[in-house]
Structure formats: structure tokens, C-alpha cells
N, C-alpha and C positions, 0 to 999 in steps of 0.2 A: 504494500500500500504506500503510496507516495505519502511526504512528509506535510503536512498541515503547514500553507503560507502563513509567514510573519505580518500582519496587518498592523501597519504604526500610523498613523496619523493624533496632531493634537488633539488632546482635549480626553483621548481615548481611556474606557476603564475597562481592568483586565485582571481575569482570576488567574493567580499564576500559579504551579506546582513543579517541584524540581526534587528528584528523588535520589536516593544513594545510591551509587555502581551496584549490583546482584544484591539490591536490596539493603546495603547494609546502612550501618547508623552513620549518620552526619553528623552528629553531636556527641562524645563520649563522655559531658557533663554541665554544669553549668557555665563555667568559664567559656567551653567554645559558642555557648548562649549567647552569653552577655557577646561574644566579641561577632556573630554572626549580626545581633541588632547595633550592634555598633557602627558596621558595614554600610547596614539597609539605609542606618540615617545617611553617613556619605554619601551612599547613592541617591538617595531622594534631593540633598542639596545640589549635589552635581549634575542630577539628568534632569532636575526638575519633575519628578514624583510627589504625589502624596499619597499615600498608604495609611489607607481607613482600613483595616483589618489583618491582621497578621497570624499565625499560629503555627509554632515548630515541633514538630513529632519527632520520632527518634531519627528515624531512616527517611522524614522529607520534612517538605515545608511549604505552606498557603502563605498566597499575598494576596491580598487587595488595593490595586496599584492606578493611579489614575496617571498618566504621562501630560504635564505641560507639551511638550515637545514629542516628536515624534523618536522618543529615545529608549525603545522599548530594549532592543537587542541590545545596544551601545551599552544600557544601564546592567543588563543583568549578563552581560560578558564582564563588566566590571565586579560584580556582588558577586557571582560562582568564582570566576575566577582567583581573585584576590583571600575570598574566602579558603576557597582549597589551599593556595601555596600558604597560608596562617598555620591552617589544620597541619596540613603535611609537617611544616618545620616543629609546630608545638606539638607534634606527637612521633617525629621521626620518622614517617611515613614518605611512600615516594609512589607515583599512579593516580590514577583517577579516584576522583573521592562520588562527583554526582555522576549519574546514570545519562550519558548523550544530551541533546537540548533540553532544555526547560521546554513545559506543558503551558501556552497561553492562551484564553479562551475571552474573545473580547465580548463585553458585557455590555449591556444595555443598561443606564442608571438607573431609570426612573422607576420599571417593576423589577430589577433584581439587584438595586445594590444593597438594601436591606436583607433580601435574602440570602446574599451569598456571604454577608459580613458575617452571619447569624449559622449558615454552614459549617464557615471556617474556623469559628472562636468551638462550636462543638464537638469539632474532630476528636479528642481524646474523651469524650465524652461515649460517643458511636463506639469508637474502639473498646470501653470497656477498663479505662486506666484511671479514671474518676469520677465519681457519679454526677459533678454538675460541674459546670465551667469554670464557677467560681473557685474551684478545686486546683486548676492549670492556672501556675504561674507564670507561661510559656506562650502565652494568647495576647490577645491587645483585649479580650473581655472583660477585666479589673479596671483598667482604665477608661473605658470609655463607659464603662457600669458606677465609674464615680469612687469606685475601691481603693485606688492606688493612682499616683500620679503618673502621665503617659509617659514610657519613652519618649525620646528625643524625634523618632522617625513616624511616628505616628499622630494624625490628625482626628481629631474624635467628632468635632462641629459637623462637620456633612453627616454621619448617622445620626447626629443628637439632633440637629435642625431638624430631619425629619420627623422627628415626634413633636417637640413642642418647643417655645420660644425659651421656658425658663430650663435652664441647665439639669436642673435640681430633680426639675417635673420630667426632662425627655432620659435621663439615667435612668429615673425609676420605671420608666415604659420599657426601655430598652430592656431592662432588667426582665422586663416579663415577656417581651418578646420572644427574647434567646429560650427560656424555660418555658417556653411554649412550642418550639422550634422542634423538639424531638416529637414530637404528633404529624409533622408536616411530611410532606414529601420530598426529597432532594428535587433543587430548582435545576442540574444535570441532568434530568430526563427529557428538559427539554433544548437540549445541546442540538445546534445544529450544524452539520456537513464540518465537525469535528471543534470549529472555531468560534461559532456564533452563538452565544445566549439572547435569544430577545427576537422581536416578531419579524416577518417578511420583509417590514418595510425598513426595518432596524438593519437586516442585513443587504440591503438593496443600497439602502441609504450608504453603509461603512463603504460597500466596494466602489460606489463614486467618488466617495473621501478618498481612498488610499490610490485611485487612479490618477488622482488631482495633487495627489502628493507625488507619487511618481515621476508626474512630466516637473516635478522640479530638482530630479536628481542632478542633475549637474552641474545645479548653480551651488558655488562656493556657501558652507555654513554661514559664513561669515554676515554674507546676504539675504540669507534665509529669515536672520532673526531681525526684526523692527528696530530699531533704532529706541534709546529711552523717552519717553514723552510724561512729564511732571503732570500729577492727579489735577493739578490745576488747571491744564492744558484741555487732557483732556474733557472733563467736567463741563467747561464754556461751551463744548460741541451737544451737549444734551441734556435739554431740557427734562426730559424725564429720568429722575436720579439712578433708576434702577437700571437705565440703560446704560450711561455713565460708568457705576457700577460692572457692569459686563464691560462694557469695551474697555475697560481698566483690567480686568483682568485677562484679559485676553490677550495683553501683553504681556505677559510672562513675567511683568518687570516691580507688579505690585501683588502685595500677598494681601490677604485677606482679611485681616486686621489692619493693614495701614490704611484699606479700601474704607472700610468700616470706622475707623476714626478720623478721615477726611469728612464722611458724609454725615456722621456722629448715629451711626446705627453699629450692631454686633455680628460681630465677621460668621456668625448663622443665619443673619439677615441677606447678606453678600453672598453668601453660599446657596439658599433659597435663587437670588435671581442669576445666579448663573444658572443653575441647574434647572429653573424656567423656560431660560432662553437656550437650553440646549434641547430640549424637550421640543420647542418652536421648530430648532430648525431641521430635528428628525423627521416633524411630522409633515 
């Protein structure tokens, strides 16, 4: 069976899974933990990721990866890579540690990024290694459940936004969500042609995206990315704040909280209207 195309374009979210060579453990303790999430952050500030969900098991590991940029291979040729030569020298080993390419399935936000966060955090849960999520100190579920403070590499406002405005109030929904989550069906059943989570028009919609990315292969990086334009700047161009809002962030060059205390609203407000207007331009 041929190899499942790589589909990168901005803005993209994507379930990722990367396994150990014949199965075995990627992790032989906490330490390689800690320094595998140490990684993930790297990677998210340099390729421009945010990772709303995470969770590492012995022998693999779930992301929940959304790419600024269309830096899906670049970032996680960085994060396997660099991770393995760590492993290898901190445990005197020499060879492959993960199993061939990483597993990426791109995701449709709007009906499954709740769903797949809420997959991922219950992995050792399925497996039988602890009976509730809150169990795995190894998941981004404590943190974004209000438990523990997040890692560095992890963003928790886009799952919390969707429940409710007060921080306080969308923890404790989430909290019931996830523990609701082993009744459902895995949202993997409705995988399509290997790559795509999400309707017809969802996958209709990506491979226009990634062919429009394409005819720009050959123009230098350099040119690729916009130039910086001051919140100010852009702001004068639109009247409607929440538009503002998006075409500020669609520059790659302001994050979500700075969006959010220019317009003096809370970077789950910002995150709602992007996640609006990406919703628009799917449909």
C-alpha cells in the first residue's frame, strides 16, 4: 500500500502518533519524559505549533498539533530526530529508536478537536494502566483540567474556550467531558482514505489548500513569510474588531494574548474568532 501524502498547509490541525522501532519503549523513565516535553516546546516555538493535547505511553506518543506555518515534516524531523540522538547518548544506545515516519491525520477543528483532545488524554486509561486520566501524569489532562500548571509546550485556551468564557467554569466541563468520553465511540472510525478526519467538504476543501500551497514551492522561505505589521497597523484596516483580531493573527507574528490585550478582551475571546472565521472559510 502506498505511503499516506504529507498535507501541510497553514492554519492546519493534526492528530499525530509516532511509535517505537518493533514496538519497543520510547521512554525508559521519567527523565526521558521530562526531556521529550522539553523538545515538543522547542518545537512549537520554532515551527510555530500549538499543541492542545498531548499524551506519552511507553512504546508511542499522541499530539494534538495545530501548525502556524506549513511546518508539519520540518517540525517533527526536528522533535524524532533530536529526540532519538538525547535517548541514544543518555542510555548508550546506537539504531533507530521510533518505528519509520510518524502517523499524521489532518483534523477538522470545529467537530473533532474536542474529540480527539479527549481521545488522547484517555489513552492509558483504554489501555488499562489507570483507571481515570486524572491518574496519568504523562497527558496535558491535569493541566488543562485546572490540576497542575501546563507545561511550557502546551496551550489549554482553545479547549477551555470551547466550553465557557470563565476559566474556572470551562475546567470543570472539560473535566466531565473527558469522564464521559469512555461511553463514546472512537472519532477514528471515521478516518478517511487514511488522512482525513472531518466531512466531504472538509477534505475537498484541505486538497485545494495544499495545491495552492504547492504552486508556491519555489519561492525562497524567506518570501513566503509577510513581513511584521504593528497591531496598530493593522487594527485601522477593520472596522469590525473581531476581524482585526483574525487578520492579526494570521500573521504569524502576534500571539494570542498580545491580540487580546490590544483589543482588551481574553486570548479565549481571540481564539473563538479565529476559529469562527476558519469554520467560514471551510464552508
Amino acid at each position: 500500500m502506498a505511503r499516506p501524502l504529507r498535507i501541510e498547509f497553514a492554519g492546519a490541525l493534526y492528530h499525530i502518533t509516532s511509535r517505537g522501532n518493533a514496538r519497543g519503549d520510547i521512554y525508559f523513565d521519567d527523565a526521558d519524559r521530562r526531556q521529550f516535553l522539553s523538545l515538543l516546546d522547542d518545537t512549537c516555538a520554532e515551527f510555530h505549533w500549538l499543541c492542545h493535547s498531548y499524551c506519552l505511553m511507553s512504546n508511542h506518543y499522541h499530539l494534538l498539533v495545530e501548525t502556524g506555518r506549513p511546518t508539519l515534516s520540518s517540525g517533527m524531523r526536528f522533535l524524532n530526530g533530536t529526540y532519538t540522538q538525547r535517548f541514544n547518548k543518555r542510555h548508550q544506545r546506537v539504531g533507530h529508536l521510533l518505528q519509520g515516519r510518524f502517523k499524521a491525520i489532518l483534523v477538522d477543528s470545529d467537530p473533532y478537536l474536542l474529540e480527539l483532545a479527549r481521545y488522547i488524554v484517555l489513552n492509558p486509561v483504554r489501555a488499562g494502566i489507570v483507571h481515570s486520566a486524572e491518574h496519568w501524569p504523562w497527558s496535558s489532562y491535569r493541566a488543562t483540567a485546572g490540576l497542575y500548571a501546563p507545561e511550557r509546550c502546551l496551550t489549554t485556551d482553545t479547549i477551555l474556550a470551547r466550553f465557557s468564557d470563565s476559566r474556572v467554569q470551562a475546567q470543570v466541563a472539560y473535566r466531565r467531558f473527558v469522564a464521559a468520553g469512555l461511553r463514546q465511540h472512537s472519532p477514528m472510525k471515521n478516518l478517511k482514505n487514511q488522512v482525513y478526519l472531518g466531512s466531504a467538504a472538509f477534505v475537498s476543501a484541505s486538497q485545494e489548500k495544499i495545491r495552492t500551497e504547492q504552486s508556491l514551492a519555489d519561492i525562497p522561505k524567506i518570501q513566503k513569510i509577510a513581513p511584521f505589521v504593528p497591531l496598530e497597523a493593522i487594527a485601522v484596516n477593520y472596522e469590525n474588531p473581531k476581524s482585526g483580531m483574525v487578520a492579526a493573527y494570521q500573521t504569524g507574528h502576534h500571539s494570542l494574548s498580545a491580540i487580546g490585550r490590544y483589543y482588551g478582551v481574553s486570548r479565549m475571546t481571540v481564539r473563538r474568532a479565529v476559529d469562527e472565521a476558519n469554520v467560514r472559510c471551510a464552508t
